[in-house]
C-alpha positions as semicolon CSV with decimal commas, in nm:
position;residue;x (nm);y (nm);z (nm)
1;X;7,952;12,129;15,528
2;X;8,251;11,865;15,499
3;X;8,572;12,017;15,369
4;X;8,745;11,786;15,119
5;X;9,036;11,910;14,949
6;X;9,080;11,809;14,536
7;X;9,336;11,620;14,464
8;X;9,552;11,526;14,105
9;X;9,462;11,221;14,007
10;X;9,780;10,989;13,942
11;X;9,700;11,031;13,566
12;X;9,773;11,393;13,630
13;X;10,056;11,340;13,830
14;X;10,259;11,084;13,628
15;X;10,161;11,241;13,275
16;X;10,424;11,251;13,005
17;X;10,607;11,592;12,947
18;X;10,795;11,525;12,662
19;X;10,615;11,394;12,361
20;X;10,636;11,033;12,328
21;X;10,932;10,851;12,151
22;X;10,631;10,670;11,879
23;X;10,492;11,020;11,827
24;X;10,889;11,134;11,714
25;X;11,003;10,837;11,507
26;X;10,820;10,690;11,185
27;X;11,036;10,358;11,207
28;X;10,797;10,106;11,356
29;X;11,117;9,930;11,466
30;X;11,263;10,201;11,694
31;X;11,270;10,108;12,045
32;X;11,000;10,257;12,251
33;X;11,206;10,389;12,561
34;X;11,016;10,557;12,844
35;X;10,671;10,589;12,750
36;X;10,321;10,453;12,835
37;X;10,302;10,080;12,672
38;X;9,931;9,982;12,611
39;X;10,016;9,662;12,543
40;X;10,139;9,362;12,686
41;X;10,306;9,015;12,585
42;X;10,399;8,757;12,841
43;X;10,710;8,578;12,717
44;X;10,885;8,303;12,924
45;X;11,231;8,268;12,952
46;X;11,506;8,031;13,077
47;X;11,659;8,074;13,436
48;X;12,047;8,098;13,237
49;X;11,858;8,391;12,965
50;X;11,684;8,587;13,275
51;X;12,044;8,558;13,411
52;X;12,184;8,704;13,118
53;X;11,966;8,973;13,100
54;X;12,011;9,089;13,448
55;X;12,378;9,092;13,402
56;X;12,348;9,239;13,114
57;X;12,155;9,575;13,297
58;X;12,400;9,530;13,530
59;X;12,655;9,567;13,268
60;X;12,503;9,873;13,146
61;X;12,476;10,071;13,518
62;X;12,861;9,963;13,514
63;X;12,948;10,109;13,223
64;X;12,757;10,335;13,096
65;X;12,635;10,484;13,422
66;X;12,229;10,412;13,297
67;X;11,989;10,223;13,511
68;X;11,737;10,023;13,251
69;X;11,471;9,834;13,328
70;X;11,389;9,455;13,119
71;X;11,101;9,583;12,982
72;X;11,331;9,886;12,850
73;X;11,612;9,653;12,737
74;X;11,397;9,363;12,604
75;X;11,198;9,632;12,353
76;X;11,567;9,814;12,258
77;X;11,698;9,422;12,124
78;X;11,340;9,332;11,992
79;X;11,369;9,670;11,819
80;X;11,770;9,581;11,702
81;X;11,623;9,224;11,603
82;X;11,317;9,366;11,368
83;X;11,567;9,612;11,211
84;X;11,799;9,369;11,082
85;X;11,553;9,171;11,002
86;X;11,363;9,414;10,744
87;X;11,689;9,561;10,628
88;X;11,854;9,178;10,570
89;X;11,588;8,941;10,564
90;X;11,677;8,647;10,578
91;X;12,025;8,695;10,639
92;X;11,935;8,895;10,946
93;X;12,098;8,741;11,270
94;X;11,707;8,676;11,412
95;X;11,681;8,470;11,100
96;X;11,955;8,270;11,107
97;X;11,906;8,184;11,488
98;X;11,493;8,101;11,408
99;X;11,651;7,869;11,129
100;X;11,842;7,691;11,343
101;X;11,617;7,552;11,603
């Protein structure tokens, strides 16, 4: 008789221990953080924006000592953008900019 020794599965091993930041918040614009995404959106970018956004984390490590990921930081300004834009409509910044192209 083979021994075989149980293992965790990863989903086991990588499960959340804090309740998720959706579960804690009831404003649909609130950035999601840390947590398991189930979805995904492809969005392409210009060499000069990915630029920005890498100096941009970079900026961030610098001075605020935090390490963030682009997914992390692009949902944190989507959820800044869809904020303004319910509180201000169309004078909301994301607006304005949308306007203008």
């Amino acid at each position: 008789m083979p021994r075989r020794v149980n293992l965790p599965g990863a989903d086991e091993l990588f499960r959340a221990t804090a309740p998720s930041a959706a579960a804690e918040s009831d404003d649909a614009s609130a950035a999601s953080g840390r947590v398991k995404h189930d979805e995904k959106m492809t969005v392409y970018v210009t060499a000069a924006e990915l630029l920005a956004v890498e100096q941009a984390r970079l900026q961030l490590r610098r001075d605020l000592g935090r390490s963030v990921d682009r997914g992390r930081f692009v949902r944190a300004a989507l959820a800044v953008a869809l904020a303004d834009l319910e509180s201000r409509g169309t004078n909301s910044d994301v607006a304005r900019r949308l306007s203008e192209s």
